[in-house]
N, C-alpha and C positions, 0 to 999 in steps of 0.2 A: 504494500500500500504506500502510496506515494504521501510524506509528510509536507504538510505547507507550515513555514514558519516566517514571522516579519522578518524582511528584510531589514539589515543592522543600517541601510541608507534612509529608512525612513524615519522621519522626524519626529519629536516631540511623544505626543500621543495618539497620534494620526496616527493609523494604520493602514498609510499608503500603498506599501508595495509588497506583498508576500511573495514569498519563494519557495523553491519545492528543490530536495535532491533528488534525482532518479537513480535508482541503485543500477549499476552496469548491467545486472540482469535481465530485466525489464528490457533491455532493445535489442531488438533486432532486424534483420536486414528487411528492409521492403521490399513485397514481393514485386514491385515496379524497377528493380533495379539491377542491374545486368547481374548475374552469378559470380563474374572475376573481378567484377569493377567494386561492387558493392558501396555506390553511392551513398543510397539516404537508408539511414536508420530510423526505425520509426519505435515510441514506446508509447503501447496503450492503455489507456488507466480514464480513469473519471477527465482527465486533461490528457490529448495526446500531444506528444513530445516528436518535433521531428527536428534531425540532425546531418549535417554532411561527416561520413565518415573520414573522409582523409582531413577534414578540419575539425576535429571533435570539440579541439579547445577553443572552438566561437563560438563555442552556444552551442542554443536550442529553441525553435520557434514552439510556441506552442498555442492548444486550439482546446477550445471547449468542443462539448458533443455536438452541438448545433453546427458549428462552423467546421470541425471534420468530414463532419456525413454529407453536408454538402460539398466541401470541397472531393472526395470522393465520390460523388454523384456527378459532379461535373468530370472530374478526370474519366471516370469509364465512359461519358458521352450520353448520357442519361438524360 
């Protein structure tokens, strides 16, 4: 299970920005991604996580349910 905890940037008593670790286990290779190349890593959870694997160390974009399922409803052409 994916923990969310404040982020130590946000201020005061605002609880601006939260952040989440994703444990290395949690990703794996997207099936959209060539077999030798192994592009984009994907990890799914209540927020999915997608990542370039030869740039691991720039992040990670991430999506709530709503905004995955569509953006996957458009990639397959739907």
């Amino acid at each position: 299970m994916i923990q969310w905890f404040k982020s130590s940037y946000s201020g005061g008593d605002n609880d601006c920005v939260e952040a989440a670790h994703i444990p290395d286990g949690r990703w794996h290779t997207a099936s959209y991604s060539q077999s030798e190349a192994a592009w984009v890593e994907v990890a799914e959870g209540p927020v999915t996580a997608v990542r370039d694997t030869r740039h691991r160390e720039l992040g990670a974009l991430f999506f709530g349910t709503d905004a995955w399922r569509a953006f996957l409803a458009s990639a397959k052409g739907a």
